[in-house]
N, C-alpha and C positions, 0 to 999 in steps of 0.2 A: 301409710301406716308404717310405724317402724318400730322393732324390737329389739333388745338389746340380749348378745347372748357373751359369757364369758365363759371361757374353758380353763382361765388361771394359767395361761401359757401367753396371752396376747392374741388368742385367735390368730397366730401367723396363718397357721395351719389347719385352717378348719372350712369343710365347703359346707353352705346353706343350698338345701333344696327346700320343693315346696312339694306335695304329694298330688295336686290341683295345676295341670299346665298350663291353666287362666291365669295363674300369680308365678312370678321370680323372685327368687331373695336375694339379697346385694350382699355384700362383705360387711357392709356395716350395718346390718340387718333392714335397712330399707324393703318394703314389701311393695313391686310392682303388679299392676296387671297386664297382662298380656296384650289385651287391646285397648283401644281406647275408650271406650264405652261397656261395664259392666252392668247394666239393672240387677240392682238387689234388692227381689221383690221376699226372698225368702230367706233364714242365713243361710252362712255356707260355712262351711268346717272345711279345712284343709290340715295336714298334718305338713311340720317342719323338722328335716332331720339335720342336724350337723354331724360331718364325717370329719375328721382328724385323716387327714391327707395317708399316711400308711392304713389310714380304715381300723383299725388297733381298738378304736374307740367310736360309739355312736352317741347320741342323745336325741333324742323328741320330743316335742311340744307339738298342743293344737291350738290352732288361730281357730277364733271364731269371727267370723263378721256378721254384723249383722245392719237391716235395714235400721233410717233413722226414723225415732216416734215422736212424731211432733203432735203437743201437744197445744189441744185451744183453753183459752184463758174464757171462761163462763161468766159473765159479769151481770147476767140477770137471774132469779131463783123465785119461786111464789112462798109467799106463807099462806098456810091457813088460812080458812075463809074465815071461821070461828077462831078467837083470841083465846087460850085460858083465860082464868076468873084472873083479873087485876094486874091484867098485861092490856087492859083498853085503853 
């Protein structure tokens, strides 16, 4: 996953944390996990803060993740046993 964060300075200066020590956040806002294998059977909310290097300044966001819903394609359905009038 990757986020994009701009401070209008270049981001020289700015550290990403993650509030969740299962995830890192990179400089260029790439969102690692920690290990190799996460099951996401549930979401998970983690908070992201950027710090402006003298700390002078904060910001926050929250990531959500969540699991993927895969959906099935239904290709059969019943009608009616009975037709309305002048649908036979």
């Amino acid at each position: 996953m990757h986020f994009r964060f701009d401070d209008c300075l270049g981001n020289a200066a700015v550290r990403l944390d993650s509030s969740d020590p299962r995830f890192r956040i990179e400089r260029d806002g790439s969102v690692y996990a920690q290990r190799d294998v996460i099951t996401l059977n549930t979401p998970i909310n983690f908070k992201v803060t950027a710090h402006a290097t003298d700390d002078a300044h904060t910001w926050e966001t929250v990531v959500r993740l969540e699991p993927e819903v895969r959906r099935r394609n239904i290709t059969a359905f019943a009608l009616p046993e009975e037709h309305p009038q002048g649908l036979e």
